[in-house]
RODO-2510 file (C-alpha; in nm, 4 decimals, decimal comma):
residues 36
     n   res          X          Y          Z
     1     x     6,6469    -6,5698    -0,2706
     2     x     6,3083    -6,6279    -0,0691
     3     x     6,0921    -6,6485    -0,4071
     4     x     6,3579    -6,9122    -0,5338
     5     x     6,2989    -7,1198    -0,2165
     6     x     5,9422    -7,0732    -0,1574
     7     x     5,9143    -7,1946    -0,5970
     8     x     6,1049    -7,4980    -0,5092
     9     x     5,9174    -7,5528    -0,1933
    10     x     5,5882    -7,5401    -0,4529
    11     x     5,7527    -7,8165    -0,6756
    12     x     5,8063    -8,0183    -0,4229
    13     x     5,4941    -8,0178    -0,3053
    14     x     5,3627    -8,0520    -0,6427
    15     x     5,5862    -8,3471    -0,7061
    16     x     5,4564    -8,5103    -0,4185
    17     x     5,1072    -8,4456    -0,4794
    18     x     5,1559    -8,6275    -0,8609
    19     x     5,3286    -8,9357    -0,7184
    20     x     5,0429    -8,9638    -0,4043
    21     x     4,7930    -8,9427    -0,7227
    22     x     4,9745    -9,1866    -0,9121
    23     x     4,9889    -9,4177    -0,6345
    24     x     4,5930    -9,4257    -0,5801
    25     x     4,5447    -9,4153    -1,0005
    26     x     4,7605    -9,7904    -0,8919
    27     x     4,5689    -9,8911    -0,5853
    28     x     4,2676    -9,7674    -0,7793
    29     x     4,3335   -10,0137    -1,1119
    30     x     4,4438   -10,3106    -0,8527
    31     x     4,1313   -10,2686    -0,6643
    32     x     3,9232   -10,2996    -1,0103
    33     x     4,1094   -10,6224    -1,1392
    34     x     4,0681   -10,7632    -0,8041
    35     x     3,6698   -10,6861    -0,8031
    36     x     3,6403   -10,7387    -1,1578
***
């Protein structure tokens, strides 16, 4: 039961990791068309 938790704890935290990433790949790309 613990090993199921802590996996889905490890996705989460994964998940949220991707989306934070995606969110600066977009900040990132505005940032560039603004400069550019």
């Amino acid at each position: 039961l613990q090993k199921a938790e802590q996996k889905e704890k490890e996705k989460r935290q994964r998940e949220r990791l991707r989306s934070l990433e995606l969110q600066r790949d977009k900040l990132h790309k505005a940032a560039w068309s603004v400069l550019l």
